[in-house]
C-alpha positions in Angstrom: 8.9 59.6 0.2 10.6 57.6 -2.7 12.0 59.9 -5.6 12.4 57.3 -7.9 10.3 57.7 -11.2 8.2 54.6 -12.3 9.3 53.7 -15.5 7.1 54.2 -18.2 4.6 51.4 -19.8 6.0 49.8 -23.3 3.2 50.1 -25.2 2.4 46.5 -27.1 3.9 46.2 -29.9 2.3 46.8 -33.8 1.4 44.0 -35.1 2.0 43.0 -38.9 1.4 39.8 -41.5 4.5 37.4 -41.7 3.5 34.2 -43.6 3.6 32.2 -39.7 1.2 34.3 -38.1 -1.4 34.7 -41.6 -1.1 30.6 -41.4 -1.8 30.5 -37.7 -5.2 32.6 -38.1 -5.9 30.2 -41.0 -5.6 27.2 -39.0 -7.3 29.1 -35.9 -7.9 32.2 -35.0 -7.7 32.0 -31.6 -4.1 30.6 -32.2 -3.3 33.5 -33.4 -4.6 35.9 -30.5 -2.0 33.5 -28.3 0.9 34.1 -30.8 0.6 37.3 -32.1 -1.3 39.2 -29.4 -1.0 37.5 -25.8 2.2 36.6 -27.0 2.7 33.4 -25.0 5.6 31.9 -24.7 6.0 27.9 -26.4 8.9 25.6 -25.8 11.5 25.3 -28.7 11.2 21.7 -30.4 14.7 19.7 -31.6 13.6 19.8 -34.8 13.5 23.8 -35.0 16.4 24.7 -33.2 17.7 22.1 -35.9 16.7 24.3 -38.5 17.8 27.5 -36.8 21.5 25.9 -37.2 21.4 24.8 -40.6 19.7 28.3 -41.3 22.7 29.7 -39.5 25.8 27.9 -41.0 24.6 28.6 -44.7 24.2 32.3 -44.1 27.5 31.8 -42.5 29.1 30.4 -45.4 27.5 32.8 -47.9 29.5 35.4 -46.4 32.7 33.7 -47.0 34.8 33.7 -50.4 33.5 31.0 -52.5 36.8 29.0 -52.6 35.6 28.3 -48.9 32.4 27.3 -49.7 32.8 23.5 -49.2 30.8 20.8 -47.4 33.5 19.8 -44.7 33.9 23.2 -44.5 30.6 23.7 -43.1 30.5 20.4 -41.2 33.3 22.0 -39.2 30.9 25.0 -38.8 28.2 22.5 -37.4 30.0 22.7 -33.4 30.8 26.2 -32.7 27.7 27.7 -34.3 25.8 25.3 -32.0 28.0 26.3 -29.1 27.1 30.0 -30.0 23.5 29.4 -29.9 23.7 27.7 -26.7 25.6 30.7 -25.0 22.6 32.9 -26.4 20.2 30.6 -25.0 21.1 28.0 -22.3 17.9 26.4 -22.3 19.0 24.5 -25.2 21.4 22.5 -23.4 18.7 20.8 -22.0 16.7 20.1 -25.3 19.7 18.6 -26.7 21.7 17.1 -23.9 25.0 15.8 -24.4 23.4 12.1 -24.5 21.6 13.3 -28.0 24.2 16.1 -29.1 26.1 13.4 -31.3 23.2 12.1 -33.4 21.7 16.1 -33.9 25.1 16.9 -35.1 24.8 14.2 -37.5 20.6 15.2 -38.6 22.5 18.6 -39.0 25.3 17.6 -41.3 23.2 15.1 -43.0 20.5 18.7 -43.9 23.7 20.1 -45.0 24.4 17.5 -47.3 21.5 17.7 -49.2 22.0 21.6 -49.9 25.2 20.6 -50.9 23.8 18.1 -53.9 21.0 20.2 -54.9 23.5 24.1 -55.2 26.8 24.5 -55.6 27.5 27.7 -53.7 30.7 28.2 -55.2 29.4 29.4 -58.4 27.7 32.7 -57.3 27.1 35.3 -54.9 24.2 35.6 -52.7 23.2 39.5 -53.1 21.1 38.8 -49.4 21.0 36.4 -46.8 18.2 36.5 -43.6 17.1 39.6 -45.8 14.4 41.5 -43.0 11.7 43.0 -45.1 9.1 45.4 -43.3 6.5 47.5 -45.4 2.8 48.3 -45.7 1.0 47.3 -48.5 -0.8 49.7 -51.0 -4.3 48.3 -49.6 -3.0 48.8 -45.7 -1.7 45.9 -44.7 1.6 45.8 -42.3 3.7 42.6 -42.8 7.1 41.8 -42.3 9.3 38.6 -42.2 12.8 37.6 -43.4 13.6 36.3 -46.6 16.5 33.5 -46.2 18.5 34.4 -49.5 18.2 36.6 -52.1 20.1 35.9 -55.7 20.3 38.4 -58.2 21.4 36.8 -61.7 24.1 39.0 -64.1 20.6 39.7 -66.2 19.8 41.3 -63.1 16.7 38.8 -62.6 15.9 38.4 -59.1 15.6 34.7 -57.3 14.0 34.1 -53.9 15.5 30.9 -52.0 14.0 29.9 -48.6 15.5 27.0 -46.8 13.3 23.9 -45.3 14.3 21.8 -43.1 11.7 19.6 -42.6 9.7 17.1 -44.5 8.1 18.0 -47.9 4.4 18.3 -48.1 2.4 16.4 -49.9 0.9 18.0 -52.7 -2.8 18.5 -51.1 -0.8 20.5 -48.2 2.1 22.2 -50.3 -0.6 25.7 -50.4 1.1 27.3 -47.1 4.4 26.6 -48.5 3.0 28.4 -51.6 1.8 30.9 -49.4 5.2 31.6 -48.0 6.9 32.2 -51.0 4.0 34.3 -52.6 4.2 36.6 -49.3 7.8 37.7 -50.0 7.5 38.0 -53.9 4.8 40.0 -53.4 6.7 42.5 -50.1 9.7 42.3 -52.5 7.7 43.8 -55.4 6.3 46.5 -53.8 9.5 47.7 -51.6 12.0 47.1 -54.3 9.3 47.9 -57.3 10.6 44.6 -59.2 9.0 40.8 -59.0 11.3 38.1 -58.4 11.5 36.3 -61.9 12.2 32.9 -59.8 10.7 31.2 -56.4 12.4 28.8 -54.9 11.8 26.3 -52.0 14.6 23.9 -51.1 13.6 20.4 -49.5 17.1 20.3 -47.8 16.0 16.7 -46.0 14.7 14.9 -49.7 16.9 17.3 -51.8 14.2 18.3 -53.9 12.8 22.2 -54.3 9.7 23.9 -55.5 9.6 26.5 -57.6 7.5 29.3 -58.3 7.4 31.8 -61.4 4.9 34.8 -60.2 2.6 37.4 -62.2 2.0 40.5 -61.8 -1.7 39.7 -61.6 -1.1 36.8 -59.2 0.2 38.9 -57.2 -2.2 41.7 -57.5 -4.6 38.8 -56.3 -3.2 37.4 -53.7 -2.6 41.5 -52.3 -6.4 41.0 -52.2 -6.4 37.9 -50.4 -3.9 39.4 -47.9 -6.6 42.6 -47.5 -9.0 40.3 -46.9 -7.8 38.3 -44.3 -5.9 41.0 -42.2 -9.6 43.1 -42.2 -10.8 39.5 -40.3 -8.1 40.0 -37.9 -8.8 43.8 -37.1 -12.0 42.8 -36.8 -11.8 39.5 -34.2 -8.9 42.0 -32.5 -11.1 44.9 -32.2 -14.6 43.3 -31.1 -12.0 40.9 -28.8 -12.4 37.8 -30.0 -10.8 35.1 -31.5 -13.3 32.0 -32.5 -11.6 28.5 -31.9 -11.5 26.2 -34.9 -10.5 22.4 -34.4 -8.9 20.4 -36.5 -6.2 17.2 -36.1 -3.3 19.9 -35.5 -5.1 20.4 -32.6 -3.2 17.8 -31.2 0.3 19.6 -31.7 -0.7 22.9 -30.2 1.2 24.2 -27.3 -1.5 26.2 -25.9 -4.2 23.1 -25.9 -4.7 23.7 -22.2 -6.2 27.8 -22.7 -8.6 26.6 -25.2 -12.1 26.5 -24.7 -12.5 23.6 -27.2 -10.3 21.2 -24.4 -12.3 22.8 -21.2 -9.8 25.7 -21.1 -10.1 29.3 -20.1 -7.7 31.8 -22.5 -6.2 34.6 -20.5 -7.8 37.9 -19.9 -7.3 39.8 -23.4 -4.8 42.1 -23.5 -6.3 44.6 -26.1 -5.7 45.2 -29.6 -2.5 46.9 -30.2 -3.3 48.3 -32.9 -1.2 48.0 -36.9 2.3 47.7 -37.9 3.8 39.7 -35.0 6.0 37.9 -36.5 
């Protein structure tokens, strides 16, 4: 007879809002029960582990004095940050082989670039960088996410930064990006009990940046909007299930083969795990 112990379960793990998985159930809810609740896995594209070391040299270089916050500088930063993250993870090794390594290095730099032309990082002090936020909202809701730089100005006036690395939306589809920047003003207000006087999005690739000035009372209202939408998710998550809804991203998601839409079967549901994915 075996005196070993069975380890205990891990019990799933709360779930909570970020601004990813409130756009996933906006785009389709049953996107959302892959991501947030079956938790399946996706393959990485170039273009986000692109992001994830741009993302990762500027909080780098916000750390450092600001005599040392130069562009060749952080070029030079480019190769052993990249090296780090393939240590961490060697599947990226074969996303960006040695063929393409050359020409990412050079997408990276060029991202890098364009931060450089629209900030000069030398002349202030970044009070947060990858800031992780995690709260409950007055009306219930759980959400969490990271917020890629807080500023705080000598008024003491709080600004907001988030990093893209992609393309800018057009303006008929710049509301998630809206959306995004909404979400942490509004979890920055009620942890910290002060609204950020200043949004801002910077376009790294077009050097360009949106910018957001919040109200109280927008903010009240899109607290209600959050409500709203995370009582739809208890609900799908409870009764079990998550309707499909197509539309032409249809044809980027990872998970195409599990939905019922394209003659798929989802996997057995897991259960809800109850309040408090990223």
């Amino acid at each position: 007879m075996s005196s070993s112990i069975d380890a205990p379960k891990k019990k799933p793990r709360p779930l909570a809002l970020s601004p990813s998985r409130a756009g996933d159930y906006q785009q389709c809810p049953l996107l959302y029960r892959f991501r947030a609740i079956d938790r399946l896995p996706e393959p990485k594209t170039v273009a986000q582990v692109k992001g994830t070391l741009v993302h990762a040299v500027l909080e780098h270089m916000h750390k450092l004095p600001r005599a040392e916050r130069d562009y060749p500088a952080m070029v030079k930063q480019l190769k052993p940050t990249w090296a780090q993250m393939c240590e961490e993870d060697s599947e990226l090794k074969d996303l960006v082989p040695e063929s393409d390594l050359y020409d990412f290095l050079v997408e990276s730099r060029s991202l890098l670039r364009g931060y450089f032309e629209m900030e000069n990082p030398q002349g202030f002090d970044a009070t947060e960088c990858e800031m992780y936020v995690d709260t409950v909202l007055p009306n219930g809701v759980p959400v969490r996410g990271f917020i890629d730089r807080v500023d705080t100005a000598p008024s003491g006036q709080i600004r907001v930064v988030d990093y893209k690395t992609g393309k800018k939306p057009k303006p008929q589809w710049s509301q998630q990006a809206q959306f995004q920047m909404l979400f942490y003003a509004l979890v920055y207000w009620r942890i910290f009990n002060e609204i950020p006087a200043q949004l801002r999005l910077m376009y790294l690739k077009v050097n360009d940046s949106m910018f957001l000035t919040p109200s109280p009372e927008q903010l009240e209202f899109f607290e209600r909007d959050l409500g709203e939408l995370w009582t739809k998710i208890e609900m799908d998550g409870k009764a079990g299930h998550f309707r499909t809804k197509t539309s032409k991203l249809c044809g980027w998601c990872p998970h195409q083969a599990l939905c019922p839409e394209f003659g798929g079967v989802p996997p057995q549901y897991p259960g809800w795990p109850g309040s408090t994915a990223d």
